[in-house]
N, C-alpha and C positions, 0 to 999 in steps of 0.2 A: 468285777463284773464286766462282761465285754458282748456286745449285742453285732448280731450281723445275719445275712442272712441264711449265707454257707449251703448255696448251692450247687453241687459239685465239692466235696471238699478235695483242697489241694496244696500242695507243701506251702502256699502263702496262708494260708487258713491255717495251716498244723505251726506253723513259724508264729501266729497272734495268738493262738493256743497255748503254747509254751512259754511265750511271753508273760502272759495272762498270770498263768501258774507263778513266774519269778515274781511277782508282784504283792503276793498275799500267801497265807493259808491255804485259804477256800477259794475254788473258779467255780461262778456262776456263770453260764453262759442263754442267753436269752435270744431263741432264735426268732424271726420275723413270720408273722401270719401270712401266710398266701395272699391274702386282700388287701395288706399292708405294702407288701412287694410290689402288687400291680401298681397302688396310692402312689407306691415315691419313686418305684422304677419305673412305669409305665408297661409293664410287662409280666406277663405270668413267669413265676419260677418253671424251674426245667421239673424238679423235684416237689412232691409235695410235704408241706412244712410235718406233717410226722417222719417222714423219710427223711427230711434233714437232721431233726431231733433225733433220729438214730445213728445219723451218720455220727455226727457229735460225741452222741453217746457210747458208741462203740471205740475211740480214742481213748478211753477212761482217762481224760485228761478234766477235765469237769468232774467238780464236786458235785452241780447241779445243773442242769440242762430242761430251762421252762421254755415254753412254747410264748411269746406275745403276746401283749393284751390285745384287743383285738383294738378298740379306743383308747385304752390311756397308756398311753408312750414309756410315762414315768411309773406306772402300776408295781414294776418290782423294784426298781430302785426306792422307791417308798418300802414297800415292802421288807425289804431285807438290808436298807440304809448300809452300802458294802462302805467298805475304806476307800477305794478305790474304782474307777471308770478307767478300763482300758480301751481307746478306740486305737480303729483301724487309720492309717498312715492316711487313709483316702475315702474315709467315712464322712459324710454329709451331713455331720454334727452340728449343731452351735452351741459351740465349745462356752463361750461367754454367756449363752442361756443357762446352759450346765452349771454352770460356776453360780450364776445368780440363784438360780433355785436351791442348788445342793453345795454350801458355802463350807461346809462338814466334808465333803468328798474330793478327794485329790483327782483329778482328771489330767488322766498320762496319752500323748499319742505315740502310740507304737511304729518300731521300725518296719518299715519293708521288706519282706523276701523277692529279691531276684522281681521288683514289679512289672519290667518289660517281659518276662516269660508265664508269672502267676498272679495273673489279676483277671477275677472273673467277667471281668468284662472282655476282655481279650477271648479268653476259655467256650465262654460260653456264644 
């Protein structure tokens, strides 16, 4: 499972994607609510969170592609309790929160593509 908010998708996006994939089975990928974005970036997405969900989706890299809860953080990782959490190299996780709550799940940080030219903060 790998959450983000994937605005603009971009070969660093497609590079945690395919990662994602080497890791399991099944890729859940769980994108961030427009309201949630402004909450922890401070800023409205460029896209709105169905247009991301399609971006996503259209990679047929994702076994499953949910939309965020709107309040509870952990709503699908409860949910669908994966093997595994892949975050982004540069995600604003707390990784040791993670570990405490979900002592069952492996939680992996994923390599970088190319960060000095694909990182949406750069991009956008």
């Amino acid at each position: 499972m790998g959450f983000g908010t994937f605005d603009g998708l971009h070969p660093g996006h497609m590079s945690f994607l395919r990662q994602l994939k080497e890791l399991g089975d099944e890729v859940y990928i769980v994108v961030a609510r427009d309201r949630n974005v402004k909450k922890f970036k401070g800023k409205n997405p460029k896209m709105s969170e169905r247009e991301r969900v399609k971006e996503i989706e259209d990679t047929r890299i994702a076994d499953k592609v949910l939309l965020g809860h709107a309040t509870n953080l952990y709503y699908w990782i409860n949910t669908f309790q994966p093997h595994v959490i892949g975050l982004g190299y540069d995600q604003k996780a707390n990784i040791e929160e993670l570990k405490e709550k979900f002592p069952l799940i492996e939680i992996r940080v994923l390599s970088p593509f190319e960060p000095e030219t694909y990182k949406s903060s750069l991009l956008n």
